[in-house]
N, C-alpha and C positions, 0 to 999 in steps of 0.2 A: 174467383179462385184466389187471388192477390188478398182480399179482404180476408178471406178463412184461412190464409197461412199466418197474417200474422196475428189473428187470434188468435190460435195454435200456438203462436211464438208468448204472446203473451200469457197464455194459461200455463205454459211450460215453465218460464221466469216466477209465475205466481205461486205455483207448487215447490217450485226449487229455493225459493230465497229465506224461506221458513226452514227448513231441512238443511242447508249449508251456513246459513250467516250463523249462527253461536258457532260451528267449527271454524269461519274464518275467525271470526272473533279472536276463541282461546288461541288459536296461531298464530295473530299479528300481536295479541299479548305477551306471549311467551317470548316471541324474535325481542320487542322493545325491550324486556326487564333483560332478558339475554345482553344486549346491546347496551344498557344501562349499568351494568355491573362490571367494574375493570376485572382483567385474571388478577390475581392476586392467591400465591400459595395458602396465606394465612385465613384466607376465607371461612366462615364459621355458616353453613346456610344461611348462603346468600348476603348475611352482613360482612363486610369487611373489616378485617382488625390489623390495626396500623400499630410499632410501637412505638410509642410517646418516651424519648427520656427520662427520668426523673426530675423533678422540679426543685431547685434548691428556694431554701426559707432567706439565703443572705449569710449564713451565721458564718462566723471566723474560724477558719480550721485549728486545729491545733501543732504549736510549732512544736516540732520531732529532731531529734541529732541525726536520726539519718540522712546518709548522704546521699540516698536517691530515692524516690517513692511515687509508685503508682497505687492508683483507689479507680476501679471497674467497677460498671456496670454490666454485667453480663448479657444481660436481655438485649440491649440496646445497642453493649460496646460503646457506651456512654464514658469519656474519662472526667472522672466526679471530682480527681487531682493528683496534681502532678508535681515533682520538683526532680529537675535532672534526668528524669524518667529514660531520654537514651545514653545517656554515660556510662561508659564500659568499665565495672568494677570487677574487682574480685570476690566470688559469689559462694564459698566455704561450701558446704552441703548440701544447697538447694541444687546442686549441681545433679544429684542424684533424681532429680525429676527429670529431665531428659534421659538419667541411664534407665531409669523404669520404663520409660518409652520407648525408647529403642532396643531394652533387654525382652519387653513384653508383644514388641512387636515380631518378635523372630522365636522365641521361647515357648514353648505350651506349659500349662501350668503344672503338670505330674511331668516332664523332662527332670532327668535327675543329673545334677552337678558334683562335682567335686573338689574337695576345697586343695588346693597344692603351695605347697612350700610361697611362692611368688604371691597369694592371695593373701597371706595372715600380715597383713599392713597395721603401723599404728594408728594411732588417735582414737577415735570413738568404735567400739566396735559389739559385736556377739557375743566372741568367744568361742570362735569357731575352731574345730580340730583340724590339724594334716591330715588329710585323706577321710575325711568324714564326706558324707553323702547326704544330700540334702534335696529335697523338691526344687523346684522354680519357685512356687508359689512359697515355700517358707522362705528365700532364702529374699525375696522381695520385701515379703513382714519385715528380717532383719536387716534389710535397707535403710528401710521409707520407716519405721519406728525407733529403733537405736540407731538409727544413724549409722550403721556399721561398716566402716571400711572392708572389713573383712567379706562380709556380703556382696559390697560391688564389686572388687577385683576378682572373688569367684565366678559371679555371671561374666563378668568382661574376659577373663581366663577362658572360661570353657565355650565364648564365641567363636564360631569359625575362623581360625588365623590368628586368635587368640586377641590381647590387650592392643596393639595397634590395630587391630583389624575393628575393633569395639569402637575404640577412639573414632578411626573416621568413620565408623556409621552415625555415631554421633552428629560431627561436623558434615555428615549429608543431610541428615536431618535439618542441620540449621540452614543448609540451603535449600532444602526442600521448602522450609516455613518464610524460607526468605528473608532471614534475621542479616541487619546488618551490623550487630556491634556485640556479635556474641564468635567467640570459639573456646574448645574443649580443647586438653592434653591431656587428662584423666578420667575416672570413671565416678573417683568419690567427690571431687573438691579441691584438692589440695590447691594450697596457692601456688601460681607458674604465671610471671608475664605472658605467655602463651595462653591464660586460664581465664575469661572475662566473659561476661553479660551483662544487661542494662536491665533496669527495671520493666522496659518495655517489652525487650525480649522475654524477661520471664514470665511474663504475663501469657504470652503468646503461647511460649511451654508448657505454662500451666493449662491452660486453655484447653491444646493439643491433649496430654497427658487425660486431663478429665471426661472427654469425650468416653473412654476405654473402661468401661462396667467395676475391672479386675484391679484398675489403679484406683480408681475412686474408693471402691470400697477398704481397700490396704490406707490410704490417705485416713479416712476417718475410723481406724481399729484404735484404738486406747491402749490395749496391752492383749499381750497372748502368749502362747508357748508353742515352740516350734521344736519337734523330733527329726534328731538325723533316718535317716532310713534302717538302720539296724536297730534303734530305739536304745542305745547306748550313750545318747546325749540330747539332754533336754534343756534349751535356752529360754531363759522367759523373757520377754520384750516388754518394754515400755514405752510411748513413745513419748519424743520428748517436748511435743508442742505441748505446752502447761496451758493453754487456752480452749482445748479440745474439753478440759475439763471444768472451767470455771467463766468461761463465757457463751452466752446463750445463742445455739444457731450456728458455733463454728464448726468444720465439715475437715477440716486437715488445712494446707495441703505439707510443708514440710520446713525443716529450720538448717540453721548451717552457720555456723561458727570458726574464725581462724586468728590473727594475731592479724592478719595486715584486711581480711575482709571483716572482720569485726562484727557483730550481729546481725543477721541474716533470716528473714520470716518470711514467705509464701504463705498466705491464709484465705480461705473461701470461708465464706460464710452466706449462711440463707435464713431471713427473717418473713416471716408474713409473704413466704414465696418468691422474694429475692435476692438474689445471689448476686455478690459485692465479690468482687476479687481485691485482696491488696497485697501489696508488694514491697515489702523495705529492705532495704541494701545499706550496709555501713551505720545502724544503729548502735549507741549505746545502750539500748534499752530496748529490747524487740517483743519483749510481749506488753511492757504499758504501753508504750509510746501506739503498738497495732490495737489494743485494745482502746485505746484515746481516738483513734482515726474509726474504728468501726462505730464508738459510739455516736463520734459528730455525727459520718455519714448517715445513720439510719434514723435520728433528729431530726436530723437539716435535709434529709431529701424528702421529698413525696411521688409515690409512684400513682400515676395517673391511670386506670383500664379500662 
């Protein structure tokens, strides 16, 4: 009886190990490559993709008057170069890449503004009317393209609680991003001991800023025309970054000009699929001197994939 069972046992092992081994098989395959592969977001089936900085060739950057300058690598967050890059300067118009983000984060883009007595500021502007009525969305064009003071004190005007209430969403913002060498007391630029950011901070704005579909694309507009809402006033826009049109790959992002911040360029650019941020503060010269830094950079790096 003993002997016939474990015949039995064995003809049953004999029939089963044909019928079950290739399914153990592909299961202890599967757990190993499973167990073999770290998680990793970037994952592409199964291969992992890491990002590699850019590789520099060695070459000498070129020396700039500006008095403060960052050069980004986006993909990487790679700093490609730097001088002074957290020195708190006075930063003329770029100023207005934070109001586009904090106007655009509370604004829908058909909200209609009005422009009031307190808004028609000097320096760079539209040409905007007392009591004229304008979109969100144009009145952003005439921001972030002429440079328009007039445009930003209207969206800071008709924020909730009006121009101080603008101001410090502003300066939450820069504690939300966690900026340490940056505050606002305005909405366009103007120069105020109270009024400073660092190259590094701007970076960080710009960064922030460009995430946002509606600012990116106003960043890289060239020109347009913008109707009040009764169609009784028609503004044509320019913008005034001259490299938008004469250098290859640039995308925006925005300029800013004053007597004590002195030339002022926020520039993205994307070549063969990468996107370079740079940043000059205190230039005498802010479209060679950014056009000299994009050409080193995109030389003298090589991107690895």
């Amino acid at each position: 009886m003993k002997s016939a069972a474990i015949s039995f046992l064995l003809l049953i092992i004999g029939i089963g190990i044909p019928i079950f081994l290739p399914t153990w098989l592909d299961f202890s395959q599967d757990f190993l490559s499973l167990k073999e592969i770290p998680s990793n977001s970037s994952q592409i089936a199964g291969v992992q993709k890491y990002n590699i900085p850019p590789l520099s060739s060695g070459a000498a950057a070129p020396l700039v008057s500006a008095k403060a300058l960052l050069v980004k690598d986006l993909a990487t967050g790679t700093i490609l170069l730097q001088k002074d890059a957290n020195l708190s300067l006075p930063i003329a118009s770029t100023t207005k890449i934070m109001t586009a983000l904090v106007a655009e984060k509370y604004f829908k883009q058909n909200d209609i503004l009005t422009v009031s007595k307190n808004s028609l500021m000097s320096g760079s502007s539209v040409g905007l009317n007392l009591g004229e009525s304008l979109s969100f969305r144009s009145l952003l064009y005439g921001m972030l393209l002429n440079s328009g003071n007039d445009a930003a004190y209207t969206i800071a005007n008709n924020f909730p609680g009006g121009l101080s209430a603008f101001v410090g969403a502003m300066n939450q913002e820069v504690a939300n991003l966690g900026l340490k060498n940056t505050h606002f007391d305005n909405p366009a630029g103007f120069d105020s001991k109270n009024h400073f950011s660092s190259a590094a901070n701007m970076a960080i704005i710009s960064e922030e800023a460009l995430k946002r579909a509606n600012l990116t694309r106003v960043f890289a507009t060239k020109e347009t025309n913008i109707l009040s809402l009764d169609k009784k006033y028609d503004h044509r826009l320019v913008n005034l970054n001259k490299l938008l049109s004469s250098v290859s790959g640039v995308l925006g992002i925005k300029t800013g000009t004053t007597d004590l911040a002195k030339e002022n360029l926020v520039t993205l650019v994307e070549r063969n699929g990468h996107r370079v941020l740079f940043v000059l503060l205190g230039s005498n010269d802010r479209f060679a001197e950014t056009t000299k830094l994009i050409n080193w950079a995109y030389n003298n790096f090589t991107w690895v994939d």
